[in-house]
Structure formats: C-alpha cells, structure tokens
N, C-alpha and C positions, 0 to 999 in steps of 0.2 A: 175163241177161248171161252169157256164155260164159267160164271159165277163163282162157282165153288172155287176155280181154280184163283183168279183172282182175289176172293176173299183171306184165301190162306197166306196167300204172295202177299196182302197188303198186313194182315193180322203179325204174319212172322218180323216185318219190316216196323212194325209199332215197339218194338221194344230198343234202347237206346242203341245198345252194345253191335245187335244186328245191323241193326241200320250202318252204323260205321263201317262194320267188316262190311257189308256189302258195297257200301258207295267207294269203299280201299280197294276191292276188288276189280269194280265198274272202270276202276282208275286204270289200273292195269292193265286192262284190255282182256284180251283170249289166250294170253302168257298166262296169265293168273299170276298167286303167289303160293308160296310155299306155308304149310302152317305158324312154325316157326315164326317165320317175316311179318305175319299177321300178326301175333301175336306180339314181336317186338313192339312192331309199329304203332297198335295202338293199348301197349301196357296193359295186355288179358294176360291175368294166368292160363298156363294151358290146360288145365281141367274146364275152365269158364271158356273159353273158345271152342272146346270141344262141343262141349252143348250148344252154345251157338252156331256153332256152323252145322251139325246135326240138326237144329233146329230151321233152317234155313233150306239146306238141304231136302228135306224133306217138304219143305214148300214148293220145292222147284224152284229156286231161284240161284241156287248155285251147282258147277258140277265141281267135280272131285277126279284126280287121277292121280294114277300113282307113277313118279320118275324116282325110279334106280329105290333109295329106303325114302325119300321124300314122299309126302300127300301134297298133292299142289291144289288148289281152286281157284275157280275161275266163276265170273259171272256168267249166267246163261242169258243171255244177248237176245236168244229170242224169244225167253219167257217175257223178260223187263217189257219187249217191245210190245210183245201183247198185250199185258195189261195196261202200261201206255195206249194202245191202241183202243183197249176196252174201255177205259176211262173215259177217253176223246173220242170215243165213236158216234151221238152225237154232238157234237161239240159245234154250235152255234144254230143249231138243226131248227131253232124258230127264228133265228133273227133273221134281217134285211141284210145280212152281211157275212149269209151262212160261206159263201163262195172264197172269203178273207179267211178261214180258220187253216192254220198251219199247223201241220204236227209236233208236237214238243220234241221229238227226236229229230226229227229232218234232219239230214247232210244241210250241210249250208254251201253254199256255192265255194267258200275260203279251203272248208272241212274237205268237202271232196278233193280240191285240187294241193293236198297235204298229204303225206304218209304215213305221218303219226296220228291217226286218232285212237279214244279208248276203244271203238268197236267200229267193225266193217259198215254194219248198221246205222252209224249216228255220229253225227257231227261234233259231238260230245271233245 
C-alpha cells in the first residue's frame, strides 16, 4: 500500500462522525448496512451521512452497492488491513523482541474456531 493511500484512509477517519460510521460498519462485517440503519443507529441526518460516507468512500475505506432501491455499505476489509499492515510494518524492527510483534488484526486461535466474526480477515 502506497503513503498517499494510507494518508487519505487515515485523514478521512480523523473526523468524528466518520469514524463511527466506519467502526458501525467494521461491526457489521461484509453484510454491511443499509444507509438508512446508519443513519438511525448513529442519529446522522441523512444529508450529513451522505457526505460522510462520500467522504469515506472516496478514501477507499468503504464499498457501496446497491440491493433492490437500498445503498448498502460495507467496510473494505482489505484496505483497513493494509494500512494496519502499513502502520505495523516495522513494528518492533530495532528491538531484541522484534520476533514477539503480533499483528493487531490477527485471528486469534478463539476467533478462528467461531463463525461469527466482523470479517473473514480478523478476529475482530
């Protein structure tokens, strides 16, 4: 993953409102939600959601599709994981204890042998 790319994922994610819709999304998994439900859930008007998630959107941090007259969204699972990845890339890279650094997403041994998590990806 490229700088730029992460910069924008981390920049978009710095504003309060986003942040929530995305971590409601994260929640959700690969179902996503519907705008609507978004909207309920965390008391956005839907003009202010609109541009959030437009805003978000355009980061690469969320998709979008359309069921039947619904817009659904969903988090993209393998952007987050990138810039997680980017973040922690080196991550303990001078110490004596580089070999102990665990990825903050990891399956966890519980997560994988579960059928509910929020993403395929992460133990989350």
């Amino acid at each position: 993953m490229e700088k730029k790319d992460v910069l924008a994922g981390l920049a978009a994610l710095a504003q309060e409102t986003r942040l929530d819709i995305f971590r409601l999304l994260v929640e959700a998994g690969p179902e996503g939600r519907a705008a609507g439900s978004i909207a309920e859930a965390l008391a956005v008007a839907p003009a202010t959601l609109s541009f959030h998630l437009s805003a978000l959107t355009n980061a690469g941090l969320i998709l979008q599709r359309r069921e039947s007259r619904s817009l659904i969204y969903s988090a993209d699972f393998e952007r987050m994981t990138g810039i997680v990845g980017f973040l922690s890339e080196n991550c303990c890279g001078r110490s004596a204890n580089a070999g102990t650094c665990i990825p903050v997403c990891a399956p966890t041994p519980e997560a994988a042998n579960t059928e509910k998590t929020a993403s395929p990806r992460c133990g989350c």
